[in-house]
N, C-alpha and C positions, 0 to 999 in steps of 0.2 A: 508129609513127604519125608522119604529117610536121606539121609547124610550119610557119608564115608567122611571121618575125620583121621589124618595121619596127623600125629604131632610128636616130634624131639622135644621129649623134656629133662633138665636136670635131676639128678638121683639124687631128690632130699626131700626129706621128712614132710609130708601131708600135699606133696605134688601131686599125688592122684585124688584126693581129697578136694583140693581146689579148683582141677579140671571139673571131675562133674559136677561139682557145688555151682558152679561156673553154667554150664550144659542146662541145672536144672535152672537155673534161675531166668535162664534165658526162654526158658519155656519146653525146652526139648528132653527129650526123656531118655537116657542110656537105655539102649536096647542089646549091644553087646560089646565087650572089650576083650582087647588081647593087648599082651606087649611085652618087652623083655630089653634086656641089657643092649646094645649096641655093641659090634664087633671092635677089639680094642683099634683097628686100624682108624675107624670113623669118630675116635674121641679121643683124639692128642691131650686134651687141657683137664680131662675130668671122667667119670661117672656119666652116661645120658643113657636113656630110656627111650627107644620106638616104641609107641602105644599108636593103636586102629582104634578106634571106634566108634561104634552104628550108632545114630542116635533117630529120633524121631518129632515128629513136629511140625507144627501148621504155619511157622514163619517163615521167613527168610533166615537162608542160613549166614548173610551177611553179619548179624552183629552179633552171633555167636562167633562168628571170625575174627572180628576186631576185639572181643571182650579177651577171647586167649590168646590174640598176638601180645594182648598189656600186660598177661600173667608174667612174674619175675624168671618162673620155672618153665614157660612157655619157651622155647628157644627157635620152632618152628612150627608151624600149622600148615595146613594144605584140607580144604573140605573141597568135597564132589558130590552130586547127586548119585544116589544109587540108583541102579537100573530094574 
């Protein structure tokens, strides 16, 4: 089954690193990503990063959800089934 992943992350060093280290371990496979800076109105305190990404997998996307809410750089998550 594929996944839609939206996550806010902080802009620092090996954040995109530890999301999909994170994805693969959990069994699911990046299939694609996009993401970019955040408009300055949406990050008062900092640097964050909106990242998409598709991922793929025969599990539930439940504990891929709770493994990157625990990430330090994780700020927000949101997964939905793809259609």
């Amino acid at each position: 089954m594929r996944y839609r992943l939206d996550l806010t992350l902080r802009h620092s060093e090996g954040a995109l690193t530890r999301v999909l280290g994170t994805a693969e371990r959990r069994g699911f496979k990046p299939v694609a990503v996009e993401g970019g800076i955040l408009p300055e109105s949406s990050r008062p305190d900092g640097d964050r990063w909106h990242l998409q990404m598709t991922v793929e997998g025969d599990r539930a996307a439940d504990g891929l959800h709770q493994q990157l809410a625990k990430l330090y750089d994780c700020l927000d998550v949101q997964v939905q089934p793809c259609q």
